[in-house]
N, C-alpha and C positions, 0 to 999 in steps of 0.2 A: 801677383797672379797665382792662384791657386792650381794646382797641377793638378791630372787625373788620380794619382795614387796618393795625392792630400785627400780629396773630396773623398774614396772610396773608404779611408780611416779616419771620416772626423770625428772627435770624442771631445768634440765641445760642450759643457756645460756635463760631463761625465764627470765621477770621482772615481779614481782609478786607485788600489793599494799594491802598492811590493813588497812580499815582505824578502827580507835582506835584502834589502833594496840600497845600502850603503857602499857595495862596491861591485865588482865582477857583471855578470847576467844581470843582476838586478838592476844594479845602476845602470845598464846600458836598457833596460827594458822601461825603466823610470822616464830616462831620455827620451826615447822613442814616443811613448804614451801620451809625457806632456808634449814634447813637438806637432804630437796630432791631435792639440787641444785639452786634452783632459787636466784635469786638478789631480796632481799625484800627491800621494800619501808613501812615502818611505817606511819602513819600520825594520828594527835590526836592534841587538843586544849592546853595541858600541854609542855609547851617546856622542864621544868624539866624533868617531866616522860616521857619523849619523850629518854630524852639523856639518863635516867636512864637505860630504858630497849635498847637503843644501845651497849650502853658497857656488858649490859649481855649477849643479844645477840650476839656479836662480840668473848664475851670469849668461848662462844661456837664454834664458828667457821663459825659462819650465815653474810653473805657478807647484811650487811642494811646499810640502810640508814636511815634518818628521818628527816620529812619537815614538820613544824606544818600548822597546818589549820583547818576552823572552816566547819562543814558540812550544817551549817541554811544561811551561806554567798555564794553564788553562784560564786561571782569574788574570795574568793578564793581557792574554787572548779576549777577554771580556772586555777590561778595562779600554785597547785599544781598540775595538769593536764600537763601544760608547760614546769614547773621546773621538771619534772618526762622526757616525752619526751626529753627535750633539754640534761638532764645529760644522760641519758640510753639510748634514740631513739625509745623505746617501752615499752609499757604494756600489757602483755599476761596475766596475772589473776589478778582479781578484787575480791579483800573481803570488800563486803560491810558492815564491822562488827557492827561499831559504832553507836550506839542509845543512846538514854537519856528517860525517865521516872521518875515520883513522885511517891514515896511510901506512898498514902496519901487518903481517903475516895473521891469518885469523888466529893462529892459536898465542898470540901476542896481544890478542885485546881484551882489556879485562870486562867483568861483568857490569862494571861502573860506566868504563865506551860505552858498549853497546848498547846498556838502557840512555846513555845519551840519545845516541843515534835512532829507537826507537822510539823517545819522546819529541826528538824535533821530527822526526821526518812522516813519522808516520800518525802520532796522537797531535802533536800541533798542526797538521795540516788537514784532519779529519776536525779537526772542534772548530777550526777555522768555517766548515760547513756546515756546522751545528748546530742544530733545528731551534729558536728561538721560544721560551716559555710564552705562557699564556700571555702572562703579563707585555711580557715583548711582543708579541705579533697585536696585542691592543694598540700598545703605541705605533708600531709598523703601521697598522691601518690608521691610525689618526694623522700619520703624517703625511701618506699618502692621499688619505680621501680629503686635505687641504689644497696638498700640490696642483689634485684635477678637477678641484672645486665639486664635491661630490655630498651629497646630502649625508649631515654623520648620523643624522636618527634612522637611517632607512636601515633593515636586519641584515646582518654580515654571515656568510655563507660558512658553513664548517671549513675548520684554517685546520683542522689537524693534522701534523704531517707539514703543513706548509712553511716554507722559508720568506723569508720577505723580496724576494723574486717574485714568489708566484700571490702575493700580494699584492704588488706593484703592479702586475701582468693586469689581477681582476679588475685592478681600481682604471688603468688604461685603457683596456677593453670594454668597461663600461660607459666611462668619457665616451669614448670615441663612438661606441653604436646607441648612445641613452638608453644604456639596459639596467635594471637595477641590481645589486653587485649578486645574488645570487643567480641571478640570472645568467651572469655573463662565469660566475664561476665553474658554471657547466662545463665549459671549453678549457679549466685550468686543469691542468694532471700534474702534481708536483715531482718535483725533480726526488724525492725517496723513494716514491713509488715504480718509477723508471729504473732508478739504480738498483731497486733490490728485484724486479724484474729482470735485469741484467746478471747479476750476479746469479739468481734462479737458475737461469740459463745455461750456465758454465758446467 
């Protein structure tokens, strides 16, 4: 029997990613995700601990996977980006779990730390949300205007700016009211345009 607070987070047929998702918060957030249906994707620097927490997670009954990668390397932040896509076709939740820090008095960390610490935490988790080239947001729309069975010759609305969120959003939005995709693109406001809004603001 399914309970009230199953039904309220199912993430059935979602692909959910962790990254550091091999032990601590992650692995517990991995747990969590796939228990409420979703296909989870691990990722973390340790290929041990990687396959370690698979097989746990599996005896649980949590449908993962796991694909290592480092978060300060941008290509492969790509690479696992691709290899996520090409095996599942999508990613519907992103936990940006994974950070590094020194347990160490500041004037004890050297300049080599630090730029650790500001390429996992702050450039790996910003490219993680990084606007997809032309060529990527082509493929974004072709996979999507399959998923909702959407005509591919009909003209695709200006994507600039856009993530394949708000690609998804159009191709859905259209399905759903038979609009054709510029049409329904009217109603998409991408999530850059919001953020630097935000930031404006400050």
């Amino acid at each position: 029997m399914t309970s009230p607070m199953q039904s309220m987070f199912n993430l059935d047929s979602k692909v959910a990613l962790v990254s550091g998702g091999s032990r601590g918060l992650g692995f517990d957030m991995a747990r969590a995700l796939g228990q409420a249906g979703a296909r989870v994707v691990i990722t973390a620097r340790k290929v041990d601990e990687l396959q370690e927490a698979t097989s746990q997670l599996r005896s649980e009954g949590v449908a993962v996977t796991a694909l290592a990668s480092d978060l300060a390397d941008i290509d492969s932040l790509r690479e696992l980006v691709t290899g996520i896509l090409e095996g599942h076709g999508q990613i519907d939740v992103l936990v940006n779990n994974a950070g590094v820090t020194w347990a160490a008095p500041a004037e004890e960390i050297t300049p080599k730390a630090w730029q650790r610490v500001v390429d996992v935490n702050l450039t790996g988790t910003l490219f993680f949300l990084d606007l997809p080239n032309r060529d990527e947001r082509r493929a974004i729309w072709n996979l999507y205007l399959e998923a909702f069975d959407l005509d591919r010759d009909q003209n695709l609305p200006s994507d600039e700016s856009w993530t394949g969120a708000e690609i998804r959003s159009c191709c859905r939005l259209a399905a759903l009211l038979d609009l054709p995709l510029t049409e329904a693109a009217r109603n998409i406001v991408p999530v850059a345009v919001t953020a630097n809004e935000s930031v404006d603001r400050l």
